[in-house]
N, C-alpha and C positions, 0 to 999 in steps of 0.2 A: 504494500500500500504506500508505502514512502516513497519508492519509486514510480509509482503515478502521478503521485503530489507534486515529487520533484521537474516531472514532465510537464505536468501542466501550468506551473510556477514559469518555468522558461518559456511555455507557449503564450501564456500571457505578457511575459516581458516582451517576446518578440513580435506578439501584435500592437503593443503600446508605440512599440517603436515604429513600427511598421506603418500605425495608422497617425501618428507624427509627421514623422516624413512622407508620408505620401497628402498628409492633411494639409501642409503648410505650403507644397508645388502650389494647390490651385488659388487662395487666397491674396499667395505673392506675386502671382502673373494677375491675377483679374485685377487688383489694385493699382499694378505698375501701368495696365492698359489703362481703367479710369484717369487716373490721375496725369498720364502722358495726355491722353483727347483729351480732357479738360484745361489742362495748361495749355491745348493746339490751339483749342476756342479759345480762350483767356486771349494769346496773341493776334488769333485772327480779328477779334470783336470787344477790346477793351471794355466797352459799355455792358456789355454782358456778362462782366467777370465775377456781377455778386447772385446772379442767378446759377452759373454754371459751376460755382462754390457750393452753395445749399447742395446741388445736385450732386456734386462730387462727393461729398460728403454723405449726404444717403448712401449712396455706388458703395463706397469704400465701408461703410459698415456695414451692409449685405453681405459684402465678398467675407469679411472679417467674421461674419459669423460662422461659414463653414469650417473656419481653422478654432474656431470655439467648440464646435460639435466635435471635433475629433480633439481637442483635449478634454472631452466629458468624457470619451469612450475611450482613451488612453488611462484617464483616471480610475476608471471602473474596473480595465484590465488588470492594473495594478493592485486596487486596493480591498476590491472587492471579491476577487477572482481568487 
């Protein structure tokens, strides 16, 4: 029994990790896109820069909550598992 314990202790370290780094790829690409297009508009349409701000800032905590979802499920692997 110890050594199934011990098994599953590593399968959970290694999906913690697993779902870390794979969690954090899409949050940091979808943010780097908002926030590049938005500084695009900013440069192209000065006057528009505090509407495309609010927006960006919506953008950017949408994408950010995906890498939140996978540190609840990184948490669970660990602590719970």
């Amino acid at each position: 029994m110890e050594m199934a314990d011990a098994i599953v202790k590593a399968a959970c370290a290694l999906g913690a990790g697993l779902s870390m780094g794979l969690g954090a790829i899409g949050p940091g690409i979808g943010e780097g896109n908002v926030v590049g297009k938005a500084l695009e508009g900013m440069a192209r349409q000065p006057e528009m820069s505090g509407t495309l701000r609010s927006t960006m800032i919506l953008g950017v905590a949408m994408c950010e909550s995906t890498g939140i979802y996978s540190l609840v499920i990184a948490l669970l692997l660990l602590f719970v598992f």
